[in-house]
Structure formats: C-alpha cells, structure tokens
SEFINU-469932 format. One record per residue (C-alpha): residue in three letters; x, y, z; residue number from 1. Coordinates in steps of 0.1 Angstrom, whole numbers. Layout:
// SEFINU-469932
NODE type  east north    up seq
NODE  ALA     X     Y     Z NUM
...
// end
This chain:
// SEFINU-469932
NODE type  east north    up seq
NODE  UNK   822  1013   943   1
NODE  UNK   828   979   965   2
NODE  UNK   820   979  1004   3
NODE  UNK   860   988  1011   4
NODE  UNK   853  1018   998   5
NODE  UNK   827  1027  1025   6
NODE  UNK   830  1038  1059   7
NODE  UNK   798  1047  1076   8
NODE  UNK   818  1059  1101   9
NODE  UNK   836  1087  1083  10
NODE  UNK   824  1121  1083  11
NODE  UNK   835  1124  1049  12
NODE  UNK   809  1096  1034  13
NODE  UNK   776  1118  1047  14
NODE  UNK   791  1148  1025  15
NODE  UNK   790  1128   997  16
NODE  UNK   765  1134   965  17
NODE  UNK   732  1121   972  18
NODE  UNK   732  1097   944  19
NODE  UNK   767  1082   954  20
NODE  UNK   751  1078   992  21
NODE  UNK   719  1065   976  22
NODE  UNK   748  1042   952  23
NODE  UNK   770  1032   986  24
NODE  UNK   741  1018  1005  25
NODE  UNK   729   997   973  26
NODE  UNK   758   979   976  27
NODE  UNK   759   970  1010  28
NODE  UNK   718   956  1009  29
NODE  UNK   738   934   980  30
NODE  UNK   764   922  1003  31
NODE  UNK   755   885  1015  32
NODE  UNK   771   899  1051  33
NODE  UNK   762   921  1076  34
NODE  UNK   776   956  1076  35
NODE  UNK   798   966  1109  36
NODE  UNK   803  1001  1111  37
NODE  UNK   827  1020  1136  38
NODE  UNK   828  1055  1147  39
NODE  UNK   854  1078  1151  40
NODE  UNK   871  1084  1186  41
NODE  UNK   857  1113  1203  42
NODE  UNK   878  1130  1230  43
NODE  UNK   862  1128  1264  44
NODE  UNK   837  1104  1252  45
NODE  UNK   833  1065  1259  46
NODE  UNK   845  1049  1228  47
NODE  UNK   814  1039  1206  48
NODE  UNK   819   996  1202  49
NODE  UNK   803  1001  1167  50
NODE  UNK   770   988  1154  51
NODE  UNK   756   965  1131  52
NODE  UNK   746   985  1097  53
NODE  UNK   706   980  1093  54
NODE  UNK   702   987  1053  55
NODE  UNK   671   965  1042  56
NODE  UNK   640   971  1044  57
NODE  UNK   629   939  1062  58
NODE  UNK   655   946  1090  59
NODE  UNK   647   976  1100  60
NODE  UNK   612   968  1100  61
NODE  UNK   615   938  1126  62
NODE  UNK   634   958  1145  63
NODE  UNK   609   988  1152  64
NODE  UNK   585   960  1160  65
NODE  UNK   607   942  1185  66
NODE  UNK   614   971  1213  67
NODE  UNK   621   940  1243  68
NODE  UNK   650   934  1219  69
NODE  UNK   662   963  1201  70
NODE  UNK   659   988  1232  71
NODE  UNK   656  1024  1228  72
NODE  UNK   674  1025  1256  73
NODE  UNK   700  1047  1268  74
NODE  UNK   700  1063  1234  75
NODE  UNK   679  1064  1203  76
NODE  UNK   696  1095  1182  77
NODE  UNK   729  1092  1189  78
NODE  UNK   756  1071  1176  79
NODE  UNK   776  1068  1205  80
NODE  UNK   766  1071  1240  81
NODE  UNK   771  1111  1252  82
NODE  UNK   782  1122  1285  83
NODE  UNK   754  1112  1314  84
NODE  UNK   751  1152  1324  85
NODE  UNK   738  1157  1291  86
NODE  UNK   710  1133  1297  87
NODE  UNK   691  1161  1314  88
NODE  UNK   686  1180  1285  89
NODE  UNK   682  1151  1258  90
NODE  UNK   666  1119  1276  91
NODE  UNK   632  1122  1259  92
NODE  UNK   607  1098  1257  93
NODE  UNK   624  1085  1220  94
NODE  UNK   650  1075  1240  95
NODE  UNK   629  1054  1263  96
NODE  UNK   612  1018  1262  97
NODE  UNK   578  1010  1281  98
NODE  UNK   567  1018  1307  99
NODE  UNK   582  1052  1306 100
NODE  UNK   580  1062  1268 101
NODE  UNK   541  1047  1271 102
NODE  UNK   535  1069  1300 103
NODE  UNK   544  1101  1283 104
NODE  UNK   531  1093  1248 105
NODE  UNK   496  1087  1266 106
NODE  UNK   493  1119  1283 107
NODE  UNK   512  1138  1244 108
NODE  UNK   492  1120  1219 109
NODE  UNK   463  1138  1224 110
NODE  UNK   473  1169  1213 111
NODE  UNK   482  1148  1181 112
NODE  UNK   447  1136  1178 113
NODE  UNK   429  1139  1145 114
NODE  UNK   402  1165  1164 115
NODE  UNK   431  1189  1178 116
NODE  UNK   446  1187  1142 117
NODE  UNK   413  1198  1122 118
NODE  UNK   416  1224  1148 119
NODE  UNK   449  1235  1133 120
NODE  UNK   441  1232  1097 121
NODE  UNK   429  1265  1092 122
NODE  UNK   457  1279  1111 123
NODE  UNK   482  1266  1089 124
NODE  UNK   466  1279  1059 125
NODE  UNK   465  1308  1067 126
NODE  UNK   502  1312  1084 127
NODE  UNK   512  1290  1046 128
NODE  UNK   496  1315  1028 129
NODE  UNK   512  1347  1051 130
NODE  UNK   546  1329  1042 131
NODE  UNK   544  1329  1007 132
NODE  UNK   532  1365  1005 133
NODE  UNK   566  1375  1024 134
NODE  UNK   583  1354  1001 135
NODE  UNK   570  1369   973 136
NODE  UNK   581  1405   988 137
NODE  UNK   613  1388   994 138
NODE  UNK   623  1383   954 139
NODE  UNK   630  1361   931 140
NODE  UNK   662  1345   942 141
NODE  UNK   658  1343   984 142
NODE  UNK   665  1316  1005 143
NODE  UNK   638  1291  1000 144
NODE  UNK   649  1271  1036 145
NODE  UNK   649  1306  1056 146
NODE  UNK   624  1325  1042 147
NODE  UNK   598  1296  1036 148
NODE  UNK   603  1252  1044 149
NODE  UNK   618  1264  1080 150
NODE  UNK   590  1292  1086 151
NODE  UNK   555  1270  1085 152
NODE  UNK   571  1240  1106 153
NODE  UNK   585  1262  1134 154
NODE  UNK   553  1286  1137 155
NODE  UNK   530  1258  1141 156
NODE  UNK   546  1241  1163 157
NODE  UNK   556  1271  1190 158
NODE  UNK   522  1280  1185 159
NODE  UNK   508  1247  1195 160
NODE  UNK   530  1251  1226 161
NODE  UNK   526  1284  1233 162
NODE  UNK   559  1302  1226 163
NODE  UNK   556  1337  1218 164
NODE  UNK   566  1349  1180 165
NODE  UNK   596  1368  1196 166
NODE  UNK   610  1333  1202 167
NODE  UNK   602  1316  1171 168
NODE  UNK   643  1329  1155 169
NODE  UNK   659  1318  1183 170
NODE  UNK   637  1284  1186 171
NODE  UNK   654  1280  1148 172
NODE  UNK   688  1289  1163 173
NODE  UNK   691  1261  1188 174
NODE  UNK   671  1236  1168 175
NODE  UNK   697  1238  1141 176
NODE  UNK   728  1236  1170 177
NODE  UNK   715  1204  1184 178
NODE  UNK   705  1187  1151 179
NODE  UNK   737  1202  1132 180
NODE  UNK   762  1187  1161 181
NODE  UNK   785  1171  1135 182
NODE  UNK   784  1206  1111 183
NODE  UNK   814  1229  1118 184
NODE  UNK   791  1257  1112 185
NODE  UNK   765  1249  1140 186
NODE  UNK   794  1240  1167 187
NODE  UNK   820  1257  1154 188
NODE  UNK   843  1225  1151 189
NODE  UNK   867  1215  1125 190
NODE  UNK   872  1181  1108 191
NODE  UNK   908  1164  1117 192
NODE  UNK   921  1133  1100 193
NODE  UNK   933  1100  1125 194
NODE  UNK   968  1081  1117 195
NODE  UNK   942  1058  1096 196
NODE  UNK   929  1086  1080 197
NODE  UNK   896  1089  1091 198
NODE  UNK   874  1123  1092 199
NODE  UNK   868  1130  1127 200
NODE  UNK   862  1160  1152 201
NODE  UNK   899  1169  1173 202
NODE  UNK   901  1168  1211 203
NODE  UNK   895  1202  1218 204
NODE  UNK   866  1205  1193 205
NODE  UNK   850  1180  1212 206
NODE  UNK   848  1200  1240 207
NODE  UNK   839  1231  1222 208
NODE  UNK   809  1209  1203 209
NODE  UNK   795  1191  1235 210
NODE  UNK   795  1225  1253 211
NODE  UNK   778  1241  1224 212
NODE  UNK   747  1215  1219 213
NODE  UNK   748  1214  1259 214
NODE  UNK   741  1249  1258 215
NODE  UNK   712  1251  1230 216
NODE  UNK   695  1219  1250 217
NODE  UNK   698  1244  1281 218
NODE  UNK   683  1270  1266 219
NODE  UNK   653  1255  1257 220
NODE  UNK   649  1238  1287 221
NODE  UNK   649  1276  1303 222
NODE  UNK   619  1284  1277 223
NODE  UNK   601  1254  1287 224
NODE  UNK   606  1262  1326 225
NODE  UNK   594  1298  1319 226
NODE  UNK   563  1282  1299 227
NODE  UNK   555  1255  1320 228
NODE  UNK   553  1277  1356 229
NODE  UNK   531  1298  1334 230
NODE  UNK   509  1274  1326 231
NODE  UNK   504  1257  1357 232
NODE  UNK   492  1290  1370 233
NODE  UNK   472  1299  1346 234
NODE  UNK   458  1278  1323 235
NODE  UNK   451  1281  1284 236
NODE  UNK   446  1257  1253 237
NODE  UNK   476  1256  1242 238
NODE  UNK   496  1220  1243 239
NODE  UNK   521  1236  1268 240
NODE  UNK   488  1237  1292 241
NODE  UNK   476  1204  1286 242
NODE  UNK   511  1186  1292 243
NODE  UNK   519  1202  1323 244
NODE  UNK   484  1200  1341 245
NODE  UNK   477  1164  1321 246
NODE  UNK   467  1137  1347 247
NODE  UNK   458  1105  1332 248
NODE  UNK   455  1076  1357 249
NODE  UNK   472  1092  1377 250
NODE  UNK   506  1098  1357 251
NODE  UNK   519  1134  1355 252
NODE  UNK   546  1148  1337 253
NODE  UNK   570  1158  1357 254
NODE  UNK   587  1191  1352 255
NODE  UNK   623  1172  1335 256
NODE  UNK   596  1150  1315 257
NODE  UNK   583  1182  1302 258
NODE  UNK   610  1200  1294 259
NODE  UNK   630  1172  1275 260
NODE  UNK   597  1167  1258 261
NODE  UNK   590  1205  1249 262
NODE  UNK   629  1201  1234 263
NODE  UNK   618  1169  1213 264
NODE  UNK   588  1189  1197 265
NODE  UNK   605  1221  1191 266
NODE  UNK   636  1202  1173 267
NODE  UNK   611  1171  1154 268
NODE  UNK   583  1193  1147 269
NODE  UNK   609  1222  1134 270
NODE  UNK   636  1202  1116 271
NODE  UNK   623  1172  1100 272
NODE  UNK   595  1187  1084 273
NODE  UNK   612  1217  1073 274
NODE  UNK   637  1194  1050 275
NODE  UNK   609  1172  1039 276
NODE  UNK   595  1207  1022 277
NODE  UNK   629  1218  1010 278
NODE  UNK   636  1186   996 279
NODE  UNK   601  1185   978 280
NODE  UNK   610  1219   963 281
NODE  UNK   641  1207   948 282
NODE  UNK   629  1172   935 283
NODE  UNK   601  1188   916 284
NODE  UNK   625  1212   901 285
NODE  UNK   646  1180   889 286
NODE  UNK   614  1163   880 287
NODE  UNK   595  1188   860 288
NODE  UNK   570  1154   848 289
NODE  UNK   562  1149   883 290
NODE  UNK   554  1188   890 291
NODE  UNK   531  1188   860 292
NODE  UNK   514  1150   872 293
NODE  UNK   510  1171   907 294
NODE  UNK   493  1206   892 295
NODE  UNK   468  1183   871 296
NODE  UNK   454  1169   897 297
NODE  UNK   464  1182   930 298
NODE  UNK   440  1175   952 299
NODE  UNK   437  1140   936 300
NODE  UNK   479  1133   939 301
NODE  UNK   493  1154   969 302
NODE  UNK   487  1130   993 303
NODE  UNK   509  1105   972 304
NODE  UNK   534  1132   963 305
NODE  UNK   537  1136  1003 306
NODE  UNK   547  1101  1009 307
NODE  UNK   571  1097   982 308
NODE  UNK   591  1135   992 309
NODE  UNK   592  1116  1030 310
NODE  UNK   605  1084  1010 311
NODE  UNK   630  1097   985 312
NODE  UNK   643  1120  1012 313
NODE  UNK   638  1103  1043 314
NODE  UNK   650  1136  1060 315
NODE  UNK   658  1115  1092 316
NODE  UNK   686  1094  1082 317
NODE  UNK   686  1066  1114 318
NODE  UNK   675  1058  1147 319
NODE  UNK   701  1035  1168 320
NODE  UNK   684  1005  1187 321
NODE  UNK   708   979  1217 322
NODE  UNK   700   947  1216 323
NODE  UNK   691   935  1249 324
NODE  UNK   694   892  1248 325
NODE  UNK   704   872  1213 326
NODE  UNK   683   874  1185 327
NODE  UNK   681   860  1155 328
NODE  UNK   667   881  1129 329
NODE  UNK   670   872  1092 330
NODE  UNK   695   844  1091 331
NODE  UNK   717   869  1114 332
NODE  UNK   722   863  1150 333
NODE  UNK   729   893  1165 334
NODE  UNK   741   892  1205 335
NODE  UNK   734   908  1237 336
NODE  UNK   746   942  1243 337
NODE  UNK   757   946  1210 338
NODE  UNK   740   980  1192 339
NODE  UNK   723   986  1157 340
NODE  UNK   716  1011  1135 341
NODE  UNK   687  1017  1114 342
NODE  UNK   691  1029  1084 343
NODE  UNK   658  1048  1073 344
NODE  UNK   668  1063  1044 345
NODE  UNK   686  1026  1032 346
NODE  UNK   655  1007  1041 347
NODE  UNK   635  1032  1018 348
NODE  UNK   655  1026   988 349
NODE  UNK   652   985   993 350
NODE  UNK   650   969   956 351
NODE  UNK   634   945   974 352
NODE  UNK   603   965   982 353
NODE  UNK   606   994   958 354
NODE  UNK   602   991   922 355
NODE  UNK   630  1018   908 356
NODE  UNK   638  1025   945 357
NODE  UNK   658  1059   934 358
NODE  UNK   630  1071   909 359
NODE  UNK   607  1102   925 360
NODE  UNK   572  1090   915 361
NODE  UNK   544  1106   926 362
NODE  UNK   523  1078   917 363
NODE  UNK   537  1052   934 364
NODE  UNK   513  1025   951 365
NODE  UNK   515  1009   973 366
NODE  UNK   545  1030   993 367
NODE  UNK   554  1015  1027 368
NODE  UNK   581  1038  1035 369
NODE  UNK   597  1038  1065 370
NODE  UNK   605  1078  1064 371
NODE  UNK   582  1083  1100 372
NODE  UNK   602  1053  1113 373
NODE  UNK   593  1020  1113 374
NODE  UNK   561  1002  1127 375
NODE  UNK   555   998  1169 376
NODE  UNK   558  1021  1195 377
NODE  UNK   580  1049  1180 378
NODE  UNK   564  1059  1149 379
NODE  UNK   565  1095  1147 380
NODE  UNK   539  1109  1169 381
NODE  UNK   533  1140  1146 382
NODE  UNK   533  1122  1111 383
NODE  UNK   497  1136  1104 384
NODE  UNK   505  1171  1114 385
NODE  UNK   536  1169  1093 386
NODE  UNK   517  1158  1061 387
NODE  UNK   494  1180  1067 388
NODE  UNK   519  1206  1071 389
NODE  UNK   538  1197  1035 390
NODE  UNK   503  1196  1017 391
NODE  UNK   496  1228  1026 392
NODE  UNK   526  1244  1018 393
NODE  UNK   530  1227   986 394
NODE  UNK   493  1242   977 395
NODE  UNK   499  1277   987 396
NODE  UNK   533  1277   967 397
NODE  UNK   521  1259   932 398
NODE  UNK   485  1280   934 399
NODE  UNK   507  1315   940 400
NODE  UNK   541  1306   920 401
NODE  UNK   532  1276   896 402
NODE  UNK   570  1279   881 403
NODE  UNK   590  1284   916 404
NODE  UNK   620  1262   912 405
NODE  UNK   653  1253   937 406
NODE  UNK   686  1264   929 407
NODE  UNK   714  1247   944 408
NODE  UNK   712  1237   982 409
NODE  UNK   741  1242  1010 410
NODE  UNK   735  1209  1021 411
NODE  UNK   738  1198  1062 412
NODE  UNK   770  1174  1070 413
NODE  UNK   754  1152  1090 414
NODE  UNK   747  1112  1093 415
NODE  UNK   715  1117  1113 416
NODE  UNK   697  1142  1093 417
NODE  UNK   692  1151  1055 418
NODE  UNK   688  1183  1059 419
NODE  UNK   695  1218  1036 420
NODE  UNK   708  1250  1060 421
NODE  UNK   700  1274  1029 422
NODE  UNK   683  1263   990 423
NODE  UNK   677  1296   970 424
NODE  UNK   648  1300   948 425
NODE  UNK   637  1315   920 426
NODE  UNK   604  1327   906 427
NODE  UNK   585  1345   878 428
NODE  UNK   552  1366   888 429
NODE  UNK   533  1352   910 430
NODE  UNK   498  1343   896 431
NODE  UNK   469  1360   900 432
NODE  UNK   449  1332   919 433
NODE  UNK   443  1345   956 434
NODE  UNK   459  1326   983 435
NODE  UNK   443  1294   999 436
NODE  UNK   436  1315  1030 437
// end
C-alpha cells in the first residue's frame, strides 16, 4: 500500500477491512509530509476546500489543547460545512468555542458529576442485568447490537433525561439517521462514481440525505420541546429538569440551547457507547487470551480492558477543527482559514506512543488514548458514565454467559463513526451465577 493508493476522501476507503484502515493510516504517520485530504462534491452544498489529515498522536493532541487556534467553530462533526438551516438542529455546544461552549458545559457538567453518577450505578446494574435476561430469552444466535450494546446506552441516557420507555425505539431510530448520514441504509442514498472515479452521494441523493438527517434532528428537537415545557412547569430530578430551570450566574439555557443539547446526549450517549460495547464483544471473541486475562481477575483488569476496547476501536473516528491565524505545529505551518481533521482512531494507533499499536491488550500501561478526544475543553463530557456503562455490561454478560462470543458484524459505512448496525451472537447455557443485580 503507498499513500496514492489512499483517498480519505472516498467513500470506498471507510468500507475497507479494519486492518487495511488500521494498515492505510500507518503509512501516512510514516510519510515525512502532511496528508491533504479532499472531499467529494456534494450537490447543493458549498464545496468542502479540503483539510489537512491529523494522523499522529502528538498532532492531534496539540490541537485539542489549542481551541484559539484550531476553532470548533462553525463545525466540529462534519467534514464539510452543511446548509446554515440545518444549524438549528445541530449547532451544539461541540460545535462551539468559549464563551459559549463554557457557558453550557457549566450549567451540563453537573449532571456528569461523580455524585449524580454513583446515583446511577445501581440503576445501570440493574437495567444490564434486565438486558441480559431478555437476551437470554432471545437465543443463542440474536443480534448482539439490537438486543444488547444499543439497549443499556440508550436507557440510561433517556432515563437521565426523562424520556419515557415508549420513546427509547424511536430515540434509536433517529440516532442511527443522523450518525449513519453517509450509509445508504439510514438515508436511503446510493453511492455514484465522479469522471475521476471517486465514491460519492449523486445530486438528487443529496437532497433526499440532507432532508432525511434534517428530519431525525427535527424530531428530536419536538421530543425535547415537549420535555422541556414539561419541566419548566413542573419540576422533577431528572437532567431534563435541571438543564432547563439551571441558573448559574445568571446564564440560562435557552430553549434552542436545550434542544440542540438534548440532541447531542441522545446521539453521544446512545451511539458511541453502544459500539465501544459491540466492539469489545467482538475483540474478545478474536482474543480468547485476553477474555481469559479479563475472567481471572475482573474486578482487578476491567478498568484497563475498558480503555484499551475505547483505544483499539476508537468508535469516534474524528472531530474537524479551522484554524483561525498561522500556526506552526510540529515543523508544519499550517495557515489561516485553512481546516484539519483529527484523526482519533489514527492518533490511537501512533507507534510512536503505543508499543504494538494494533495489538488488543488488556494490560496495557500506561494507555493515553485519545478515544474520549483529546485533552482541553472538549473531552467527552460523559466519559465516566460511558466506562461505567461498558464495565457493567461486560460483568453482567461474562458472570451470566462466560462463553458468549460475536459472529460476523454488518459494519456502518461511515468516516465519522466505527460503528456495527447488527453483530449476532452466540451462546451456550447461561451459568448458574445470579445476575449482578
């Protein structure tokens, strides 16, 4: 493989076998250059300039520490800059620099605080253990993603908000639509090949895709009206309660804040975590060793095993920063109003910093991943309810069904997330220890 034969750009490169991705970026960190990446045209849309490839470890870094130079601002998630309507439904506070994003991760971040999350503990226990037992009733060859990794993640976080149970399917639905925008299954587009012969999404297909990850960020902006005029009224202790009557200093969230935050918990707290489960799953099934290091000493390993799943996978793929004056950053000089791209899941396989960077080891010390993004002021708000999350699923499963193991996934097409839409599973009789709960 040699750097002409990547194009980051290409739809066809994020289908690609894991270990060929994991092979591609390994030779660009080797390249003595910096990596230029362009996007394919979109109908209707601006056309993206391009970004600068962020693959090492070091880079990346830096970057997330520097937010006066690599802005979050107008967009964080999205390679190219979408239409300004749409900013209604998706300008949350990741896509924001200080003051604003400080403003609204001061009045969140306490219902991310280590109190509010012993509170949940028990909660999640019992809904992990509650999962497993339908899975169980399920059978022995069921969809692992459905029926188990997407189930925990989604429940806890509607019930931190307050979203009733009736909701929790269709949360699922519209989670997957806006995170799946570049998977013909979620949008219902088709991939067309340019005059150069690059993978891309046709004109009308466009139109089709913008309107249908318009109308999923519309939809749960109507659920997080409904909530929030709920809550105003009358009060509970849920986290939809506290955002919408939160005053700190003054500084309220105002009614678009809310409901573009509500949408950022619902899809982060939902997707990410969900795939950092399914993706355990399968890497113990290919690392038997690892499983068997785990069940000797779990209590004494899971927290380890946690951080490398979230490093091998890195189930968020990049965050895209703009540079806002020239910097020079690692013997590279990198100029105003140009954009970059940081490659998480690059970064996290960095020779430079990882000893074996593509072997899963439970064991491994120290493990700086970047897999909850980098260090400064956007490093994932709910890491410690996601570990906690994965820890507790991963006990409930390996107490109950000691030999469960992944088939083969249906992975996502996507260059934003690593994600599985269905992984089935199979399983022996479930052992006779009781449930955690």
């Amino acid at each position: 493989m040699t750097p002409a034969d990547i194009d980051l750009g290409d739809l066809r490169f994020w289908s690609r076998p894991l270990d060929e991705r994991a092979r591609a970026f390994a030779v660009l960190r080797a390249q003595p250059t910096r990596v230029f990446s362009t996007l394919p045209k979109l109908p209707f849309l601006p056309q993206s300039p391009g970004s600068w490839a962020l693959v090492h470890h070091a880079d990346v870094t830096e970057a997330s520490r520097n937010p006066q130079v690599f802005s979050s601002e107008p967009s964080a998630t999205s390679p190219a800059d979408m239409p300004r309507w749409m900013d209604k439904y998706f300008n949350s506070m990741i896509d924001m620099d200080d003051p604003r994003h400080a403003k609204i991760r001061r009045i969140v971040s306490r219902a991310f605080s280590p109190r509010m999350l012993a509170k949940a503990e028990d909660d999640i226990a019992r809904r992990a253990a509650r999962i497993v037992d339908e899975l169980i009733e399920a059978g022995s060859g069921s969809d692992f993603v459905s029926g188990a990794a997407a189930r925990l993640p989604v429940e806890v976080i509607c019930d931190m908000l307050g979203i009733p149970a009736r909701h929790y399917r269709r949360v699922v639905d519209l989670t997957n639509i806006i995170v799946g925008y570049s998977d013909p299954e979620y949008v219902g587009a088709t991939v067309q090949y340019s005059s150069s012969g690059k993978a891309e999404i046709g004109r009308i297909d466009t139109v089709r895709m913008l309107g249908t990850v318009a109308s999923a960020g519309w939809r749960l902006h109507r659920l997080a009206a409904q909530l929030g005029r709920e809550r105003r009224k009358s009060p509970t202790d849920d986290l939809t309660s506290a955002l919408v009557n939160a005053n700190v200093d003054g500084e309220r969230l105002s009614p678009r804040e809310f409901a573009t935050f509500f949408l950022l918990l619902v899809v982060a707290g939902n997707e990410t975590t969900r795939n950092a489960i399914a993706h355990g799953l399968k890497l113990f099934t290919e690392h038997p060793e690892q499983r068997e290091l785990l069940l000797a000493d779990f209590d004494g390993r899971i927290a380890g095993a946690v951080e490398e799943i979230v490093r091998f996978s890195s189930p968020v793929i990049f965050m895209r920063r703009n540079v806002t004056r020239d910097y020079e950053m690692n013997g590279h000089t990198y100029r105003k109003g140009e954009r970059v791209t940081l490659f998480y899941w690059s970064a996290n396989r960095d020779e430079s910093v990882f000893t074996d960077p593509d072997t899963f080891d439970i064991t491994r010390s120290p493990n700086p991943h970047l897999g909850f993004g980098g260090p400064g002021p956007h490093f994932c708000l709910g890491a410690n309810l996601a570990r906690r999350e994965i820890t507790l699923m991963f006990r409930e499963l390996f107490t109950r069904l000691p030999d469960i193991a992944a088939g083969e996934p249906d992975r996502l097409q996507s260059g934003f997330i690593n994600g599985y839409k269905r992984m089935p599973c199979t399983f022996g009789t479930p052992a006779t220890a009781a449930s955690s709960a």
